[in-house]
N, C-alpha and C positions, 0 to 999 in steps of 0.2 A: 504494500500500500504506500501512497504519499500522504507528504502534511499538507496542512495547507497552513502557509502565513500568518501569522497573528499579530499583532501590532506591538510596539515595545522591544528594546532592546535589552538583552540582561547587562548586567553588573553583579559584584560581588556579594551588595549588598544591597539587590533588588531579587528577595528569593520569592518572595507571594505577593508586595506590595511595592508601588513605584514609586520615585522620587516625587512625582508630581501628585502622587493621590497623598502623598505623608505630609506633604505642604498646604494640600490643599484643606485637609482635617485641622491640621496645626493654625491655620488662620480661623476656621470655624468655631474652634472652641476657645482663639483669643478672643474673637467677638462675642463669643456667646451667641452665636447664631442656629436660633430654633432649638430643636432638639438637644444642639452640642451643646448649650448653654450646663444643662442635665449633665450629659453625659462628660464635661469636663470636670463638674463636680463631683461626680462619681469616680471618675478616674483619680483625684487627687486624694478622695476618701481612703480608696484603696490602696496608693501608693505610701499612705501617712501607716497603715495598718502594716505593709510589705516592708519598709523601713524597719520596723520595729520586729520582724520576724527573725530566728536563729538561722544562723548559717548548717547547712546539713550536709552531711558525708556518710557515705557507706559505712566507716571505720567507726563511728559515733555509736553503731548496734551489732553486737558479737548476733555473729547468724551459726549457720548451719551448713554453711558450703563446706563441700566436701575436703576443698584446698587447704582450708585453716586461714585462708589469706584475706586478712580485713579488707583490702583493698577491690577483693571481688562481691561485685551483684550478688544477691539470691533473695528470691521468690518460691513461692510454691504455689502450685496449682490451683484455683480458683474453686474448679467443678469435681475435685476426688476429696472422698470422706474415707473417717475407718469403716472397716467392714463389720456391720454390727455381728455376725454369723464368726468372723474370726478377727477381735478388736485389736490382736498383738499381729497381728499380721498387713496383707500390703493393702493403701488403701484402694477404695470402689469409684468408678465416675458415676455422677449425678450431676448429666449435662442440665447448666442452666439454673444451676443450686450451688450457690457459692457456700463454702464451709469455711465458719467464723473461726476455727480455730488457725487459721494456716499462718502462717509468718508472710509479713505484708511490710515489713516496715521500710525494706528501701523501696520499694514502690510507691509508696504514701509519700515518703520524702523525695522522690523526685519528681513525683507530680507539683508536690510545691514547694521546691526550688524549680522548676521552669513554670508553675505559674508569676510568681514572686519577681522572676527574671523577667518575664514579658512585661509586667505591671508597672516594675521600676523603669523599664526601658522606654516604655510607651510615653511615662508621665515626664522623665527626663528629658525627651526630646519634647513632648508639647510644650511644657510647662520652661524649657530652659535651665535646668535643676541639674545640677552636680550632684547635689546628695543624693537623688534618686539611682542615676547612671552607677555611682559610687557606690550606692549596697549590691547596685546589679554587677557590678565585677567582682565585689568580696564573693558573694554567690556561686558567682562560678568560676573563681578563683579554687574556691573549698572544694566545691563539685569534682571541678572535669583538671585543675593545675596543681594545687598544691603537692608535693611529694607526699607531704605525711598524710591527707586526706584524700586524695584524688582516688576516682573509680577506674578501675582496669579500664581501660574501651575491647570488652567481651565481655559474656552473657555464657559461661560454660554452665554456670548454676540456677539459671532462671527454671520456675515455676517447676521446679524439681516435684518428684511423688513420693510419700514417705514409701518403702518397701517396692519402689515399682524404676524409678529412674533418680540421677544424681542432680539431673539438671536438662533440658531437652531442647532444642531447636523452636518450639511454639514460644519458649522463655521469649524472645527475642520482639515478639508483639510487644512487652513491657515498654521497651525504649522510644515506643509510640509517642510517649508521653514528651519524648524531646524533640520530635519536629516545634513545640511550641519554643524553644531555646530557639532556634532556627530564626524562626519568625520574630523573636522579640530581638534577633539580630538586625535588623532590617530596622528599628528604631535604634538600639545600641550603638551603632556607629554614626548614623545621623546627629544623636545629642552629643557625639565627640568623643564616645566610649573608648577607653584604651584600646592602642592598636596593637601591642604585645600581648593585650588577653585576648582579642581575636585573630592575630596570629596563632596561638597556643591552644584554642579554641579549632580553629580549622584542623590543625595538626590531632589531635584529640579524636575529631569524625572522621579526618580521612584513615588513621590506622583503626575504628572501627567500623567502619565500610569495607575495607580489605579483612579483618578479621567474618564478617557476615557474607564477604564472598568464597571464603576461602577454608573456613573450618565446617567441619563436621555438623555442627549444630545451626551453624549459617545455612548450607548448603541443604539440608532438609527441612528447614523453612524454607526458604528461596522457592524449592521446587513441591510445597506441599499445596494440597488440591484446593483449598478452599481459602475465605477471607486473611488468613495467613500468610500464602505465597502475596497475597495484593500488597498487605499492610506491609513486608518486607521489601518490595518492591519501592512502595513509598518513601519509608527511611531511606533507602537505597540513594532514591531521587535526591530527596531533600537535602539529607547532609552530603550526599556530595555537591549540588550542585552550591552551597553553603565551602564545603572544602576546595572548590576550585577545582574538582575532578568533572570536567562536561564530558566528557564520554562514557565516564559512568552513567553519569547523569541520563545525556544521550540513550542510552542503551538501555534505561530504564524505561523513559517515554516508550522505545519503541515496543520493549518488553510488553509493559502494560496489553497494548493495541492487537498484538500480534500472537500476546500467547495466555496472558490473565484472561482478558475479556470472551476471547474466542474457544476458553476451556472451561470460563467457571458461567458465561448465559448458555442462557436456551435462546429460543429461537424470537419470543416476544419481550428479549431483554432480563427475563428472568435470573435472580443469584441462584445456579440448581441446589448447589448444597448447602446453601443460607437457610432456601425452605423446607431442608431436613430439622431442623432445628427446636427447639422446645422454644425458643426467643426467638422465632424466623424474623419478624419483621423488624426488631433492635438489628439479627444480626444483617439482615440485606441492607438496609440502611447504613451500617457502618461499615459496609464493605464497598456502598455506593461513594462514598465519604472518603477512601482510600485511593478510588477512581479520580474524583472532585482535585484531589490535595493534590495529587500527580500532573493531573491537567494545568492546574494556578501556577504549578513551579514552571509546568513547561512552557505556559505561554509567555513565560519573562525569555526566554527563550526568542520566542516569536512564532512557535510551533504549536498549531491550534489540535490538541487531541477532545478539546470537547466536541466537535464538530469530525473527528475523523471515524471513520468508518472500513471492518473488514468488507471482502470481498461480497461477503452473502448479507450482507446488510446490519451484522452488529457493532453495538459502538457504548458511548457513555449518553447519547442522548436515547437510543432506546430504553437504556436502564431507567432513566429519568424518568421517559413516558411511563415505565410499568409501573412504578414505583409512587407516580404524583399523584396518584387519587385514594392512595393508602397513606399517604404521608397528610394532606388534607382532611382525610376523615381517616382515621386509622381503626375506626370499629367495624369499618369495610370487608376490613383483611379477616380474610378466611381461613389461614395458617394460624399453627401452635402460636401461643403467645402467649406463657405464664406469668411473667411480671408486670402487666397489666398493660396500656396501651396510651398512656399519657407520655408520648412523644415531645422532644425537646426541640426548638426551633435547631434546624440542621443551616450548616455552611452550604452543603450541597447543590441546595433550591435556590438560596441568595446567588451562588456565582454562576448556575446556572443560567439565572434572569440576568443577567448582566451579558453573562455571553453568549446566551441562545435562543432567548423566549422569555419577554416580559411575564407568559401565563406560569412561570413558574415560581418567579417574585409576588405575584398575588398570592400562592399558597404560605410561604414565608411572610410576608407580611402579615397572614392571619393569626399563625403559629407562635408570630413576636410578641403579637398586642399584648403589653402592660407588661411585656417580663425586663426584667433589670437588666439594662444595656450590657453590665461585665459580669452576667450571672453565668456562662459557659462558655469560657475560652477554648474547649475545643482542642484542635490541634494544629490550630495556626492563627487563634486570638480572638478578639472581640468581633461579632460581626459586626458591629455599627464601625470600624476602625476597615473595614472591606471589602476589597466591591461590590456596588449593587444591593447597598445596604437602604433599607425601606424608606427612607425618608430624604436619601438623599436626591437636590435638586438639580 
């Protein structure tokens, strides 16, 4: 297949948002104009709160990886419990039922240090704010730099099973949570942010990009069947095209187009193995959402994947179509769906109407009404901060 054209040039640090949309936000909530008036308030609320938040590293919580080495990840599995039939033995899956006992704690802390990071960056660069920029490099100074703090870049011990595995290749979905680092790069250097922590910063994803191409537990996410191989695919994109690696990057996009989408739909854009699912419609949604985030990164590119298309007619805008009258009324859906069906305003629908179809901005806009502009940063930030955001004129 070909691309086709998209407008915008990339930069270093134009990964999902452009110099001219972060300027043009930035003058809106100087003026307090509309909406932004709100949502600048909002934003300063939570960077006063983000200020004030601990610095957090892996080494900070003695785990259970198998290494002994403070310095690495670990997680455990969300959906395996003990087996009530044998409790000293290996645990059971119970897709869809997450079990409270599992060790979660660098998970929890790196979802907020890169929410923390985005909030400080964001309000640094609107607001003109040193101190904000400044807690967001201690941040991920701790995180991703420090010798005595800093996280391996690999994943050997994610979402490990008590009695069943050490650490597994699906681990690797966790670091989902840092495409929002990515993104809050994209203000971080705008407000003047150190160029040796984002030096050391790029350096950091690109040997964890190379480690997710090349090892064992990379390599069986990469090539696993379902919203897994996408989400990998995703980080794939994202931090490199964040590390300065475009061919990786490259190679993602075409990835996506050529082998995700034409393995994991059917024929009316369906996710096939989403709707196996106990949560189909959470999970077809976040898998559409993996599609969305690859497209954003690659039209800074200038390479249009929301609009490209295999050969027999699949793409990201059919997924859209199947997907938009279950996201609109979500009591529609006729698939499993145990944790109920109060749906979150998606990124999806916003940059979809921006780049292909106002009719899918009217669902998003429905979806938004009254929710708090930085209630779900997602994995690549606020949507009132991205295109095609409801109000904007």
């Amino acid at each position: 297949m070909s691309f086709k054209k998209a407008k915008g040039n990339v930069t270093a640090m134009e990964i999902f948002t452009t110099d001219e949309r972060k300027a043009g936000l930035k003058e809106k909530i100087a003026k307090c104009d509309g909406e932004y008036g709100f949502i600048g308030y909002c934003l300063k609320y939570e960077a006063q709160k983000a200020i004030g938040c601990p610095l957090y590293s892996v080494t900070y919580t003695k785990s259970r990886a198998a290494s002994g080495n403070p310095h690495d990840y670990y997680s455990e599995a969300p959906y395996w419990w003990p087996n009530p039939e044998n409790p000293d033995g290996p645990f059971i899956r119970r897709d869809g039922e997450i079990y409270p006992g599992r060790f979660e704690k660098h998970t929890l802390d790196m979802g907020e240090m890169a929410k923390a990071v985005y909030i400080l960056s964001c309000a640094g660069y609107f607001f003109e704010s040193r101190e904000y920029t400044a807690k967001a490099e201690a941040l991920l100074d701790n995180w991703f730099i420090n010798a005595g703090t800093a996280m391996n870049p690999s994943l050997d011990y994610a979402q490990a099973i008590s009695g069943v595995s050490l650490g597994r290749g699906i681990g690797i979905i966790d670091t989902a949570a840092l495409i929002l680092v990515i993104s809050a790069m994209d203000y971080f250097t705008a407000a003047g942010g150190s160029k040796e922590t984002t030096e050391r910063l790029k350096d950091w994803f690109g040997k964890y990009v190379t480690w997710m191409d090349t090892s064992k537990n990379g390599k069986d996410e990469r090539d696993y069947f379902n919203n897994h191989a996408n989400w990998w695919n995703t980080q794939a994109a994202s931090f490199s095209a964040f590390s300065g690696d475009t061919a990786m990057a490259k190679r993602c996009f075409d990835r996506l187009i050529n082998k995700i989408i034409p393995e994991q739909t059917g024929p009316d854009g369906e996710f096939i193995d989403e709707l196996t699912r106990t949560n189909s419609l959470t999970y077809c949604l976040y898998n559409l959402e993996a599609c969305i985030v690859t497209a954003q990164a690659a039209a800074m590119y200038g390479i249009d994947l929301y609009s490209a298309e295999t050969l027999d007619g699949k793409g990201i805008r059919k997924s859209l179509d199947y997907m938009f009258p279950f996201y609109k009324n979500p009591y529609t859906w006729e698939h499993k769906q145990i944790s109920g069906r109060n749906i979150a305003p998606s990124v999806s629908f916003q940059l979809a109407g921006e780049r292909l179809d106002k009719k899918y901005a009217s669902a998003q806009k429905l979806r938004s009404a009254g929710v708090y502009p930085l209630a779900n940063l997602g994995h690549i930030g606020a949507l009132c901060f991205l295109d095609g955001y409801q109000n904007d004129k």
